[in-house]
N, C-alpha and C positions, 0 to 999 in steps of 0.2 A: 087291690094290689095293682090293677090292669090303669086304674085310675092315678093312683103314685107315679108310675112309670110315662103317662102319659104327661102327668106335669111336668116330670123333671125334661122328657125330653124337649118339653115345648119353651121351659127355663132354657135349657142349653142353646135352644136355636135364638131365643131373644137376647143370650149374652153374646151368642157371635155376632148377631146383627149390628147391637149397639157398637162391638169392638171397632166391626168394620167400619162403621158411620164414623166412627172415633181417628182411628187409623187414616182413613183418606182426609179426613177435615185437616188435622195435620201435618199431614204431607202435602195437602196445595195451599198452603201456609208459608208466603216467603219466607228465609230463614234473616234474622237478622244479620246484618254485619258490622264488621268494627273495623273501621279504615285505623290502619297505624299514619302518624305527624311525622312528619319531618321539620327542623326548623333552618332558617338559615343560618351560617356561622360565618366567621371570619375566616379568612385562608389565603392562601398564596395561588397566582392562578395562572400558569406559565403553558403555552402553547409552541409546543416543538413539533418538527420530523426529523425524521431518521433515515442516513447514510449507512447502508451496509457495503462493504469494505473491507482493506485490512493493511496493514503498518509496513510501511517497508525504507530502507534507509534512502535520504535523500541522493548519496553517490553509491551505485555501485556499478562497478568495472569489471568486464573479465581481462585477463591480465593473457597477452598470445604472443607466441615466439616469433622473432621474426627468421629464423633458419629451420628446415626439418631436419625430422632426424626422431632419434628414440629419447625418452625420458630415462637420462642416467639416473639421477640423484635427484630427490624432492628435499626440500629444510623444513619445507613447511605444513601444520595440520590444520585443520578446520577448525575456528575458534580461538586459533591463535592469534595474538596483536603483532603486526608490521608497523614496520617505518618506512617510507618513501625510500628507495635504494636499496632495502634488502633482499641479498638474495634469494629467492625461493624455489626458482630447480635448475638442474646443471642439462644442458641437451646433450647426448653424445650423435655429432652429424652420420647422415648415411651419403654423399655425394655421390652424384652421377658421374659415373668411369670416364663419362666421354665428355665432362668440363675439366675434371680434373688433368686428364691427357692433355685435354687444350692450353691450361695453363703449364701443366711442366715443358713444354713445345715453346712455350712465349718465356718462359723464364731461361731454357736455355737458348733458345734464340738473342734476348737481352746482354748475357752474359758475355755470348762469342762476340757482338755488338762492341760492349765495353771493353774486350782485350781489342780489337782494331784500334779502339777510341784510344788507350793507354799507350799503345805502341806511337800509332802517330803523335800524340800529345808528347813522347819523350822527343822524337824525331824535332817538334816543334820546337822545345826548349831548347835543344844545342843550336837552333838558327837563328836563336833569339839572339842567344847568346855569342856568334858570329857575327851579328849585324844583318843576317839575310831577309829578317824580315822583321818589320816594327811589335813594338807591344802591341798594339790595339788588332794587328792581327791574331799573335799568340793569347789574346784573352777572349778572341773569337772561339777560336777551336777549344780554349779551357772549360767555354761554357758549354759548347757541345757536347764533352766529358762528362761533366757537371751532370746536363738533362739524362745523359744515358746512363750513369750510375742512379739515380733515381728512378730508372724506366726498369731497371735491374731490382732495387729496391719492393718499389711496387709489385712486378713479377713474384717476387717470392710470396708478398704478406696477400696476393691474390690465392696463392698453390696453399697457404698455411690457412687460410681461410676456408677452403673445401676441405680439407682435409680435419681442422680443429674445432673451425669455428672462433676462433682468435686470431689478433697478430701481437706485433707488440706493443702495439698500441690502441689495440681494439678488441674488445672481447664479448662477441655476439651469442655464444650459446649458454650463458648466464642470464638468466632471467628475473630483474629485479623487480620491485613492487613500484606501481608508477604513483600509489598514494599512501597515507596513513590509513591504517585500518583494518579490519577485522578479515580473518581469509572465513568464509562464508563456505566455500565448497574447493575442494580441489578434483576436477572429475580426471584427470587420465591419471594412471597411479604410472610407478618406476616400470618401465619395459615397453609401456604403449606408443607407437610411432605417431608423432606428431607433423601435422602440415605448418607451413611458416602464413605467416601475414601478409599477403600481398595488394596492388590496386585491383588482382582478379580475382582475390577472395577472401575471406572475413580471416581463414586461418582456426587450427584448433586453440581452443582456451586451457591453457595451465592452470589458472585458480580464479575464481572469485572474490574481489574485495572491496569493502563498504565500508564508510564510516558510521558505526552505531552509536555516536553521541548524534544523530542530529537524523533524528527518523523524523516522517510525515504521514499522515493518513490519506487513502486513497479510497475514494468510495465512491460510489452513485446515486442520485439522487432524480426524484420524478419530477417530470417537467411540470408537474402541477406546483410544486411548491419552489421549481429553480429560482422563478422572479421575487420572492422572499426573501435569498440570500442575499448579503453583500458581504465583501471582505472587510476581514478585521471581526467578523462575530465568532463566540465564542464557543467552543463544541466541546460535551463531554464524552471521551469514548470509553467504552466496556468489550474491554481485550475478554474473548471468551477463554483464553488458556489463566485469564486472571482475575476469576472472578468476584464482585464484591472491589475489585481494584481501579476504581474509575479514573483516569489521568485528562488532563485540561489538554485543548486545543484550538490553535487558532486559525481559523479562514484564512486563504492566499492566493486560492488559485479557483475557479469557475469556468468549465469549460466553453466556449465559446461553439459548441455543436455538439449535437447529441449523436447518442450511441442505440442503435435497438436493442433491447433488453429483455426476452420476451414476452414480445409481442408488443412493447411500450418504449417507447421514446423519456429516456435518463443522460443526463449531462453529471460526466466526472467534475468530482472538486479533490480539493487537497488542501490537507490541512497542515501548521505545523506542529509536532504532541510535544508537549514540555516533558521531559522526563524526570522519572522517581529518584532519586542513589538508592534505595532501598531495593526497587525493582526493577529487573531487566529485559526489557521487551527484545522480542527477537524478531529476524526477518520474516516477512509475510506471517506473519500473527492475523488470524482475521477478528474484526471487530466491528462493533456498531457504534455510530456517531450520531448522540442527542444534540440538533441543534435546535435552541431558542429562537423563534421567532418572533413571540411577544409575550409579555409578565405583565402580571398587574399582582403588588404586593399587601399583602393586609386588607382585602376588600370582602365586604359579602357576600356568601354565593352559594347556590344551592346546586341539589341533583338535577342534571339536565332532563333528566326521564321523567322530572314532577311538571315541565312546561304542557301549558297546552296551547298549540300552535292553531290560532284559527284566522283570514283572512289576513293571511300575512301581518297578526298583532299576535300577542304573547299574553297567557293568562295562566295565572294557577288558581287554583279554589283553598282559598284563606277558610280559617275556621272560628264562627264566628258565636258559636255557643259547642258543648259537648257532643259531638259528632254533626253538627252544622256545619255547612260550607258555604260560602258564595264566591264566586267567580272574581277576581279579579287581574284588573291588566299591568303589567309592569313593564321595564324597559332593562331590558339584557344587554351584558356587553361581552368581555372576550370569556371563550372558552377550549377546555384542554382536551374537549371529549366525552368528561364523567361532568366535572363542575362546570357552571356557569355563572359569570360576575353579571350581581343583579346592583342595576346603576339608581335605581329609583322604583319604588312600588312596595318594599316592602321593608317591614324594622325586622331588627334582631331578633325581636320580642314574639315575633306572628309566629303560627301554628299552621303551617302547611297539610294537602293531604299526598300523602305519597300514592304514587300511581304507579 
């Protein structure tokens, strides 16, 4: 029995041995591998950067009073269409006490002026008419008459002008639109006290207004790819409020001096965006601008990541039996970043290894 026991254990220690001997042999055993092909194909092979940016209409104005005073009456809302001339808020004036005193002071001053003027002017006509003194004098004194009824004139549409903001022949605290176009924003609503426009200061803004048939893109672009640009190229932008909605654009404008950006040096361009009838861009929409730099159409091209770059030459490893390779050198031309146009070295037909 002692003898049984003794074989089986000495069986069990030679099955684990072989195991082991088994086990490692096979583990330091490289494993095979199976490289997946890639082939070349035909493809389109277009090389752009990208302007980020956003749409804004080629005019916009804000529209400023030129009298102060309070915002009586508004006509107009945001998103409404104008006409050049129409009105859009009524001012009702606040004048300072102590211009207006000035002027009623000059207008009755004017007044008492023109009753002297009238009395002598009649005095004048009966000595016309006497013989005591010629025409050409009596059309002297008529014209003095003349200026100072005008001088009286003026006086009042000065006092009716502080006091209205009109005369009658002038009407300053109506506030018309100075172009076609969209009111965009009206920021002081009815009741807010407005400043006038002057050469000492910009003045409050009434409204905002643009023409939204004739928007442009505004974006930035890296000095790396500026010298790329020329005007007249063509750019497709992808309005993020629209998206899937790409709309055409054309080059116009390059800036001549760059902006820091941070931390990097970008030059504004501008573009002009043809517009949809179907859809309606709106101000400051921000967007991106694909611009083409170079295409090359229908040519063959492979994955850039299959190149192998060695002494400034290009090689990939062709496959020249069932997971054979060997090395070979080709000649590249433009690329988008993923693809690259292969100008010479390989046919359609070859068997790449993908790396």
């Amino acid at each position: 029995m002692k003898k049984i026991i003794k074989w089986i254990v000495l069986a069990a220690v030679v099955v684990l041995f072989v195991g082991t001997i088994v086990f490692l042999y096979k583990k330091s055993q490289a494993p095979t591998v199976v490289y997946t092909l890639d082939s070349p194909a035909t493809m389109n092979i277009v090389k752009k950067t990208v302007a980020i940016g956003k749409v804004i209409p080629r005019r916009e104005i804000e529209v400023k009073a030129q009298v102060s005073g309070v915002v009586e009456k508004l006509y107009v809302d945001p998103g409404q269409v104008v006409k050049k001339g129409q009105v859009l808020a009524r001012i009702a004036l606040r004048p300072n006490m102590l211009n207006v005193s000035q002027a009623e002071s000059q207008l009755q001053s004017a007044k008492l002026n023109l009753q002297n003027q009238a009395a002598d002017l009649e005095r004048y006509r009966r000595l016309v008419k006497e013989g005591v003194i010629s025409q050409s004098q009596f059309n002297t004194y008529q014209t003095t008459y003349d200026v100072q009824k005008e001088a009286v004139t003026s006086a009042e549409n000065a006092l009716l002008l502080l006091r209205t903001g009109a005369t009658k022949g002038m009407v300053s605290n109506m506030i018309p639109a100075t172009i076609d176009g969209t009111v965009l924003d009206v920021p002081n609503k009815e009741g807010a006290f407005i400043i006038e426009s002057s050469t000492f200061q910009s003045g409050t803004s009434l409204a905002t207004l643009a023409d939204m048939n004739d928007m442009i893109f505004e974006g930035l672009v890296d000095e790396s790819e500026v010298g790329k640009l020329k005007q007249g190229m063509e750019l497709v932008l992808n309005v993020g409020a629209l998206q899937g909605k790409p709309f055409k654009a054309t080059l116009e404008y390059i800036a001549p001096k760059g902006v820091t950006d941070q931390g990097t040096i970008k030059f504004t361009i501008r573009a002009a965006v043809v517009l949809d009838k179907d859809l309606y861009l709106r101000s400051n929409y921000s967007a991106n601008a694909d611009i083409v730099l170079d295409k090359r159409d229908n040519v063959l091209a492979i994955n850039e990541g299959d190149l192998i770059i060695e002494d400034k030459k290009t090689f990939v490893e062709v496959e020249t039996a069932p997971q054979k390779f060997e090395k070979r050198e080709i000649k590249t031309g433009l690329s988008d970043g993923i693809n690259i146009e292969i100008v010479n070295g390989l046919a359609a037909s070859d068997k790449i290894k993908h790396r």
